[in-house]
C-alpha positions as CSV (number, residue, x, y, z in Angstrom):
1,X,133.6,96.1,145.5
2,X,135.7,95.0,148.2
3,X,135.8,91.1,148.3
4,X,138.0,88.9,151.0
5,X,140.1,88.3,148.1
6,X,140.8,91.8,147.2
7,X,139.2,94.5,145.2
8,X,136.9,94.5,142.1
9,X,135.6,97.1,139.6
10,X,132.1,95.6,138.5
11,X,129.4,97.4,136.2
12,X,125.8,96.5,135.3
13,X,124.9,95.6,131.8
14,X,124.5,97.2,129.5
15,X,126.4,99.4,130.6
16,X,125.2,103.3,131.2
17,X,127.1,105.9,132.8
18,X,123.6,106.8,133.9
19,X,123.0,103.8,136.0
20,X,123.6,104.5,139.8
21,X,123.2,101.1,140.8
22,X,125.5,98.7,141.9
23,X,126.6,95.5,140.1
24,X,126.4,93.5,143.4
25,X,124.6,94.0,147.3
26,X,125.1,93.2,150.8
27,X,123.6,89.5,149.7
28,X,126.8,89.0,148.1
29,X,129.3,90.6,149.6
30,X,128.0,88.9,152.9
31,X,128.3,85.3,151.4
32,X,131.7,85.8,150.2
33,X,132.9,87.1,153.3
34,X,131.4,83.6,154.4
35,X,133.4,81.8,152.4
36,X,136.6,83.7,153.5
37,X,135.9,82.4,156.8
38,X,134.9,85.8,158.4
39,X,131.6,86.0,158.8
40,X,128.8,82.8,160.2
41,X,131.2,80.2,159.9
42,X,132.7,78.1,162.2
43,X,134.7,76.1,160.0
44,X,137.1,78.9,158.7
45,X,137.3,79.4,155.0
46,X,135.3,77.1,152.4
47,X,137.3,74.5,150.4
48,X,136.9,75.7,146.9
49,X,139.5,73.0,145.4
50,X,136.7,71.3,143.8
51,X,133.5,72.2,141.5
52,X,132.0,75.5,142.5
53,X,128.5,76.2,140.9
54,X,127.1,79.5,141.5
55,X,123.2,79.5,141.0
56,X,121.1,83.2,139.9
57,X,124.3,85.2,139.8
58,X,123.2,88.9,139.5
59,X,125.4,90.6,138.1
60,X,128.6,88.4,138.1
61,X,129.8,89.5,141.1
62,X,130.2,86.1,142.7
63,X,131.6,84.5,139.9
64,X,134.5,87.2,139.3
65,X,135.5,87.2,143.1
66,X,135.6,83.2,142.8
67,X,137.7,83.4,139.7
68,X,139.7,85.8,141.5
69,X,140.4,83.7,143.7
70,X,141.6,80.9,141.7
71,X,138.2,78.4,142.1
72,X,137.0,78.8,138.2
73,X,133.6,78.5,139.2
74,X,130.3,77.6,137.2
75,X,128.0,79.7,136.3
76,X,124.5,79.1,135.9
77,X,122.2,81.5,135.0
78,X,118.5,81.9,133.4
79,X,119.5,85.6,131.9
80,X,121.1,86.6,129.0
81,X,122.1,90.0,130.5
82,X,123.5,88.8,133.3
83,X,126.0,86.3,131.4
84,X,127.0,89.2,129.5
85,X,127.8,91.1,132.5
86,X,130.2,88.4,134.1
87,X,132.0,88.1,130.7
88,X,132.8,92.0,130.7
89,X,133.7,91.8,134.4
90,X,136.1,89.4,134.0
91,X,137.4,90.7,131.6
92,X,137.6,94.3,133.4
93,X,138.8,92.6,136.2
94,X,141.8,91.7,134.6
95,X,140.3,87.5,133.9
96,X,139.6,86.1,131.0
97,X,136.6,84.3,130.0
98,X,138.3,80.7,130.8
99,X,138.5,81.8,134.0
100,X,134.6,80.7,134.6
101,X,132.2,78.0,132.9
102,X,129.2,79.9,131.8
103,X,125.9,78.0,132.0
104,X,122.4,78.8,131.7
105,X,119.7,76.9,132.9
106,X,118.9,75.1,130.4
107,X,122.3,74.0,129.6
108,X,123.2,69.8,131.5
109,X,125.1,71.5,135.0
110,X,127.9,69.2,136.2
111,X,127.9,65.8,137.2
112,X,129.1,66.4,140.7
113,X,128.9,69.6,142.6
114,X,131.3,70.3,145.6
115,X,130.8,74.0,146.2
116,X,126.6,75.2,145.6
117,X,126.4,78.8,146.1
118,X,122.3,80.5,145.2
119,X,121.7,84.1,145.1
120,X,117.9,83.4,145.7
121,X,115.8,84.8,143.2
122,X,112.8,86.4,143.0
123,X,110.7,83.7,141.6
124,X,110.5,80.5,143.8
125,X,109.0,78.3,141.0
126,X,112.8,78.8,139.2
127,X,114.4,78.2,142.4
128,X,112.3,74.8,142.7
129,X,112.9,74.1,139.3
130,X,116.6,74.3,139.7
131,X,117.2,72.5,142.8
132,X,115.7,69.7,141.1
133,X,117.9,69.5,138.8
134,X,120.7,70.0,140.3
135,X,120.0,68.2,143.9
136,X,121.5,64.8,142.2
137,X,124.7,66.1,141.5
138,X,124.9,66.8,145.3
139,X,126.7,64.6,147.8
140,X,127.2,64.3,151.5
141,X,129.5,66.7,151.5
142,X,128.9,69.5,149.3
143,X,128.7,72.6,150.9
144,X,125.5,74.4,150.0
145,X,124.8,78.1,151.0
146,X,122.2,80.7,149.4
147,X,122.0,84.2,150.1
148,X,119.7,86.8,149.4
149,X,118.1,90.2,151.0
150,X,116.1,89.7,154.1
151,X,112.8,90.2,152.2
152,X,113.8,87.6,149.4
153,X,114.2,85.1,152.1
154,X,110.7,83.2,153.4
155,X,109.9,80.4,155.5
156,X,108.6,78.9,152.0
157,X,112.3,79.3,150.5
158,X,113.7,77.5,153.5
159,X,111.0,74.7,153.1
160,X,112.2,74.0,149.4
161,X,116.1,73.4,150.1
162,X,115.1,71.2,152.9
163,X,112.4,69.6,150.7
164,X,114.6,68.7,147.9
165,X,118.3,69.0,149.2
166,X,118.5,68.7,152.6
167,X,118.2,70.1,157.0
168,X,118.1,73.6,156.5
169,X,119.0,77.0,158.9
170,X,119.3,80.4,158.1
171,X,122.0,82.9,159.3
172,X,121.5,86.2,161.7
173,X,120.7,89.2,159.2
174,X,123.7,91.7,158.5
175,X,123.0,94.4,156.7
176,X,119.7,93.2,155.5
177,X,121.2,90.0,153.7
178,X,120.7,87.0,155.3
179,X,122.7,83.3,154.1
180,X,120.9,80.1,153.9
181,X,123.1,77.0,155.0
182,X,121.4,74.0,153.7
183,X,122.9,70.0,154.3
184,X,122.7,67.5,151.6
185,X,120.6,64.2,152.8
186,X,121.0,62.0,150.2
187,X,118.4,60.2,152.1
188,X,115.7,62.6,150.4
189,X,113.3,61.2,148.3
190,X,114.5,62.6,144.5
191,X,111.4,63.6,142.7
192,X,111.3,65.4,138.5
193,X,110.9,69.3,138.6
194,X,107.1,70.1,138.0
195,X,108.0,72.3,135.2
196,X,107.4,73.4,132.8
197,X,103.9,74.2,133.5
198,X,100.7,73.7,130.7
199,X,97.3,75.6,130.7
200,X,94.7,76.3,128.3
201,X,93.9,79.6,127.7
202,X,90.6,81.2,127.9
203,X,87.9,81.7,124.9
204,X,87.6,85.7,123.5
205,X,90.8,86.6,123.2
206,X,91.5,86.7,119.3
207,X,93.8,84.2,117.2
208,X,95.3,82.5,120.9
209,X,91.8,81.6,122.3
210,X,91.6,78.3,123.5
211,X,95.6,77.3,122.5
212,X,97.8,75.5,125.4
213,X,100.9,77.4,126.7
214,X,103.9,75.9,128.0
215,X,105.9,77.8,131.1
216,X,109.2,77.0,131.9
217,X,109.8,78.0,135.5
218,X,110.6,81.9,136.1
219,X,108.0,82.7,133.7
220,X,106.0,85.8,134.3
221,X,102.6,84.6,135.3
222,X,103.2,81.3,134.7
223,X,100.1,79.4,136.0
224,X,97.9,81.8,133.9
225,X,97.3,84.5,131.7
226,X,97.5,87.6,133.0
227,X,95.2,90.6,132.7
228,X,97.7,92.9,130.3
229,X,98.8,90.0,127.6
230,X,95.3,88.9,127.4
231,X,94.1,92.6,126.5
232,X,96.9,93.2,124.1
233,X,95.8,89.8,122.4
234,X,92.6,91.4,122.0
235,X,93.7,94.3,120.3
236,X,96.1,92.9,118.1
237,X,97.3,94.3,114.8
238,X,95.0,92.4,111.8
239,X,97.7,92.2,109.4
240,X,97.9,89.8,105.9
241,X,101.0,89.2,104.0
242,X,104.6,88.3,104.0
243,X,106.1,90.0,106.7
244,X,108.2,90.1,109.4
245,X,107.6,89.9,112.7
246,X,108.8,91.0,116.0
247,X,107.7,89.4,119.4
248,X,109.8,91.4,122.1
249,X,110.2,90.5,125.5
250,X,108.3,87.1,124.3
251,X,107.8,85.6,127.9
252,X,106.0,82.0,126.7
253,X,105.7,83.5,123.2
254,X,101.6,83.2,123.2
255,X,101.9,87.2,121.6
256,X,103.8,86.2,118.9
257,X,101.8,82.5,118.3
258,X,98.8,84.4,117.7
259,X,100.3,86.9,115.3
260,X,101.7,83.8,113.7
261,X,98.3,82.0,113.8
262,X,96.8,85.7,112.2
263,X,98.6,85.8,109.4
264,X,100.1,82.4,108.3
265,X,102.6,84.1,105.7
266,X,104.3,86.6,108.5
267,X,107.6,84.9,109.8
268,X,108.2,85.7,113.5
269,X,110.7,86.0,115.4
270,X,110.5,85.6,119.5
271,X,113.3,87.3,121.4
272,X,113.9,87.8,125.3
273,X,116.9,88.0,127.5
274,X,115.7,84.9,129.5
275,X,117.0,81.4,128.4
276,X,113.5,80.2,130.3
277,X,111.5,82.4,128.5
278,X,112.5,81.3,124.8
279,X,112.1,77.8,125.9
280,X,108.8,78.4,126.3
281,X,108.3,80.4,123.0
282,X,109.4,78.0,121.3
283,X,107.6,75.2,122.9
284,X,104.3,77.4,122.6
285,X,104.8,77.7,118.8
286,X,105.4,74.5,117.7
287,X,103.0,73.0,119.4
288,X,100.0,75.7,118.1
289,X,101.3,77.4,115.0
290,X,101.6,74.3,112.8
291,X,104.6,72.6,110.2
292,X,104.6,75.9,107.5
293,X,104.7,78.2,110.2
294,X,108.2,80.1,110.2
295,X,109.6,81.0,113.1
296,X,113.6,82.3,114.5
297,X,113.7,81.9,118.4
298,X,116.5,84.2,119.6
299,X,118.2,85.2,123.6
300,X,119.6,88.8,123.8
301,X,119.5,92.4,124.5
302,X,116.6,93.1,122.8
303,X,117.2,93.4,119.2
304,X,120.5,94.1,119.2
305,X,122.4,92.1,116.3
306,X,118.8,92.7,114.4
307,X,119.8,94.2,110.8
308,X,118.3,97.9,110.7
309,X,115.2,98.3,108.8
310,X,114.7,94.4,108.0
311,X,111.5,94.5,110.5
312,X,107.9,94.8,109.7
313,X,105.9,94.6,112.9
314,X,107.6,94.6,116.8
315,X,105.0,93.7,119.4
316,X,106.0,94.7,123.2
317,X,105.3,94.1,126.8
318,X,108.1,96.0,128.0
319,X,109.0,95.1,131.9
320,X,109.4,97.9,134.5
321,X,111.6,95.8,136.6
322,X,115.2,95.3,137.2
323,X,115.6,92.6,140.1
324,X,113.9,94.5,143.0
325,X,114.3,98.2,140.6
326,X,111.8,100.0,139.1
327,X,113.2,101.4,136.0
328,X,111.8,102.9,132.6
329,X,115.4,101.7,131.3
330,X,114.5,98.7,129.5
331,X,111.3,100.1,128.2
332,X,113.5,102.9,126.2
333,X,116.3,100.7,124.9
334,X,112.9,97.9,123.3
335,X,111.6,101.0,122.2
336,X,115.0,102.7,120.5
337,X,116.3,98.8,119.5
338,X,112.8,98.6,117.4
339,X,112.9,102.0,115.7
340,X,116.3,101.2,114.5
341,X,115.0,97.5,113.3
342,X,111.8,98.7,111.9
343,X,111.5,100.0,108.3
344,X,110.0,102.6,107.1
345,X,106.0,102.6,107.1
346,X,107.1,99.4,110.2
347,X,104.8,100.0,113.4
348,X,105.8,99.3,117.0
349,X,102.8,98.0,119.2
350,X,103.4,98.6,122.8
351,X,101.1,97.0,125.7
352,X,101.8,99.0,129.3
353,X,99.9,99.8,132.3
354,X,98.4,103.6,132.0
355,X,100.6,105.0,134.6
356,X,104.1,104.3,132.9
357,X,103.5,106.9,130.4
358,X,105.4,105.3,127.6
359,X,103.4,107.2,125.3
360,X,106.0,110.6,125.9
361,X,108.8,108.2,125.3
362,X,107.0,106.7,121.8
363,X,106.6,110.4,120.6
364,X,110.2,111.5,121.6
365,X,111.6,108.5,119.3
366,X,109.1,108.4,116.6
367,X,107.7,111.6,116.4
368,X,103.7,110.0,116.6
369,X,102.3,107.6,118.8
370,X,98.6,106.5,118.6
371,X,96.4,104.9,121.0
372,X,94.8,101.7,119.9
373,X,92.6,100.7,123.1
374,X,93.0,101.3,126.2
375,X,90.6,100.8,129.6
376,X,90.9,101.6,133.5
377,X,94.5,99.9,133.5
378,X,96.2,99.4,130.2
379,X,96.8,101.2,127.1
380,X,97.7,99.8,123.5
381,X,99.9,102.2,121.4
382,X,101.4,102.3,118.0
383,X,104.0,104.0,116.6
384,X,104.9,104.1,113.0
385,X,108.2,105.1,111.5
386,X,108.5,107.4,109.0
């Protein structure tokens, strides 16, 4: 990546010599070269003497060209994978890990913010989330600018930085990226975040029926349940007995509560890449499964760090997205991750739609794969290893 500041060798993670795509887009490359005063600004190059906070950093892209630069900027960041990704960057950029402050969004951000930088993600209810919380550590003069591809970029995004921060105008489009170049008013009326969100959920769906979820904001579905979850709850595994089990790709952990509420002597354990997402889990279970009930809430790569064959039981709802990619990627490292944690007679139940296929996959690994239940749209599958 060529940056104003010189150039940058940057990789996805994990890393796969497979993966054509790119650890950073025109998004970014278009708000640094903002920043170094040639491109949309008027003011020649941004003062980056004081605290820089990057917001929804992809890949780490921003973050390493800021270090580079000499601005040790903060990171903040609701995913696990993309922490992981700066780290290595850095470091294969030739920076070490004090180069950058590493954040996630549940982490306290700074007390004052000088420098706010947002790659705009793809759910606004995170982006509303965040601003609130960090909209007080704002002043007059902090210089604010977001950036994203033209079709992350709607009037509704523009509405929430001028609703909580301050007068907001968007740049021309280059490239299909487009900046955001919002004001502070500390004028604005400072109101709490509305998340996390609660809801009950519905009657006939097994051990969760009636319980009440809690969503941290960036949740998948976070204002109800959707249509796949609440058929996998349906078709659960009916299980007795100490065991251990596996709730992968937990979202707000309502899988893994009910398996927990099932079979009171399993121990569960809730993992997802999203610092948001095992908020939630963990706010879901204590609040449904009871005192006794045992459970390890965990953020990583799946179930890497898992011993090998110390797993019972892994329940999935593997996602098929990367950002704005649609990949099987993911799906096959949950699915080789769980094999390897699983011991022998251990079963891997997977939740998809139809159309993935993830049944070939299943067989490819395991050598079996049954189907459970399945109707227009989804299929349950299990796969046992032997």
């Amino acid at each position: 990546m060529m940056t104003p500041w010189g150039e940058l060798v940057l990789t996805r993670f994990p890393e796969d010599p497979r993966d054509q795509l790119r650890a950073w887009d025109a998004a970014d490359e278009y708000l640094l070269q903002h920043l170094a005063g040639s491109a949309e600004s008027a003011d020649g190059p941004a003062d980056l003497s004081g605290t820089v906070a990057v917001l929804g950093d992809r890949w780490g892209a921003l973050t390493t060209a800021l270090a580079r630069q000499g601005a040790r900027p903060v990171q903040i960041t609701e995913s696990f994978l993309a922490r992981q990704a700066t780290l290595r960057n850095l470091e294969r950029n030739g920076l070490g890990a004090g180069a950058a402050e590493l954040l996630s969004t549940r982490d306290t951000p700074p007390d004052r913010i000088d420098v706010l930088l947002v790659r705009v993600p793809k759910s606004l209810a995170l982006l509303e989330d965040q601003l609130h919380r960090l909209a007080p550590r704002l002043h007059a003069g902090t210089v604010v600018v977001g950036a994203g591809k033209v079709t992350e970029i709607h009037t509704s995004t523009l509405k929430l930085f001028e609703r909580i921060a301050g007068p907001t105008r968007t740049s021309l489009a280059v490239k299909k990226a487009r900046l955001i170049f919002c004001t502070p008013d500390p004028a604005v009326p400072q109101s709490g975040s509305p998340w996390p969100h609660r809801y009950a959920l519905p009657l006939g769906i097994g051990p969760a029926s009636g319980l009440t979820v809690t969503n941290h904001a960036g949740i998948f579905c976070a204002d109800r349940l959707d249509i796949g979850t609440r058929f996998f709850l349906r078709n659960l595994p009916q299980r007795r007995g100490p065991e251990r089990v596996v709730d992968l790709g937990c979202g707000n952990g309502i899988v893994g509560t009910a398996a927990a509420l099932a079979n009171p002597q399993a121990e569960v354990m809730f993992v997802d890449e999203s610092y948001q997402a095992v908020a939630s889990a963990e706010a879901t279970f204590r609040e449904n499964a009871g005192p006794r009930a045992k459970a390890e809430f965990r953020v990583g790569d799946g179930l890497e760090g898992v011993p090998a064959e110390s797993v019972d039981l892994v329940l999935n709802n593997p996602p098929f997205h990367s950002h704005q990619s649609t990949t099987d990627a993911t799906a096959w490292r949950m699915f080789a991750g769980s094999r390897a944690a699983l011991r022998r007679g251990g079963e891997l139940w997977v939740i998809g739609n139809r159309h993935l296929g993830y049944h070939v996959k299943l067989r490819r690994l395991f050598g079996n794969c049954e189907t459970v239940a399945s109707d227009p749209k989804f299929v349950v599958l299990k796969a046992v290893k032997n």
